[in-house]
C-alpha positions in Angstrom: 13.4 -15.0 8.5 12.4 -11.6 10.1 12.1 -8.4 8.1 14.7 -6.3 7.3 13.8 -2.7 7.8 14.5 -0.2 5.2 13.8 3.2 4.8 10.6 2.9 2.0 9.4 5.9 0.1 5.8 7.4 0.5 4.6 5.4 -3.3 5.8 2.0 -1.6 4.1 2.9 2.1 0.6 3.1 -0.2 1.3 1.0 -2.3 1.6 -1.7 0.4 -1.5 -0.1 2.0 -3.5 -1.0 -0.9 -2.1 -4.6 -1.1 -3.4 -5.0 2.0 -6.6 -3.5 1.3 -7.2 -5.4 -1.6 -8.3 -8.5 -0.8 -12.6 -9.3 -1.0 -13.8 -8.3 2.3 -11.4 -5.3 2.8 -9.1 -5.0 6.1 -9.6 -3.5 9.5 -6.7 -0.6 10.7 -5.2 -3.3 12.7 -5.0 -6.1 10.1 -3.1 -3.0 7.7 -0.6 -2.2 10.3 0.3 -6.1 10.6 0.8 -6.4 7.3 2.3 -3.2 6.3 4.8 -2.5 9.8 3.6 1.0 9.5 3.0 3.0 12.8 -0.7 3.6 14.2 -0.4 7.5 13.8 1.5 7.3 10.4 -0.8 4.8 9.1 -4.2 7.1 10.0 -2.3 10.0 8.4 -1.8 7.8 5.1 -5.2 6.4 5.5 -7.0 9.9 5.5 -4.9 10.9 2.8 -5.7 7.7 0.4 -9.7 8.1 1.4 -9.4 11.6 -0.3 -7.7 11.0 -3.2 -10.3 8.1 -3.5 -8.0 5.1 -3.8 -9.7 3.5 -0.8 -13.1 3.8 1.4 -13.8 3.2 4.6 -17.0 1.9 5.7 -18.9 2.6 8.8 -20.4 -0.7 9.3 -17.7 -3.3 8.9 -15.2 -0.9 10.5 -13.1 -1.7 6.8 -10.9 -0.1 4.5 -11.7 -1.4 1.0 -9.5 -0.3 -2.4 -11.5 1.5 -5.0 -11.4 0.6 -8.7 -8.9 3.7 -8.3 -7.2 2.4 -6.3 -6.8 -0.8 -8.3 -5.6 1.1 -11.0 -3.0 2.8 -9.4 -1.6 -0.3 -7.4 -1.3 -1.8 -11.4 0.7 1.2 -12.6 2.9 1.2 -9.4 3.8 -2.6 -10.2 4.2 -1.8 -13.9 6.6 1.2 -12.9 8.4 -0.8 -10.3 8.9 -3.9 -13.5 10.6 -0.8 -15.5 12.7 0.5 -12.8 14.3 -2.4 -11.3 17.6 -3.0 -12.5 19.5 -6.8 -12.8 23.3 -7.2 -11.7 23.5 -7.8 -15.7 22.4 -4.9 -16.6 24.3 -2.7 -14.2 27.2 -0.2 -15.9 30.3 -1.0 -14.2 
């Protein structure tokens, strides 16, 4: 089933950025934009952004982006947030 496209807010764009960050071995600018469906130039901007609030780094010799512990830690209070936020049919005022 292809991907809808929705207008996301900046906290889901890095939020998904350090999903795909996350994993052991980190993840080359390509591999993000695959997985995220963010454009090159947007994508650098948010990268250089998240590399100086120190929620990822980038290193030199694997050419990878690689969440921080920070990082980690934000990406656990965005889910936890997200939990809180998300409302059931049920719960909806009619």
């Amino acid at each position: 089933m292809p991907r809808r496209f929705t207008l996301r807010s900046r906290t889901e764009m890095i939020s998904s950025i350090l999903r795909s960050t996350s994993c052991r071995t980190g993840a080359k600018i390509s591999q993000i934009q695959y997985e995220t469906y963010i454009s090159y130039n947007q994508l650098k901007a948010y990268l250089t952004m998240m590399i100086q609030t120190k929620l990822i780094i980038y290193t030199k010799e694997e050419k990878t982006f690689k969440i921080t512990e920070y990082g980690i830690h934000a990406l656990k209070l965005y889910g936890e947030m997200n939990k809180l936020l998300v409302l059931q049919p049920t719960d909806m005022v009619k």
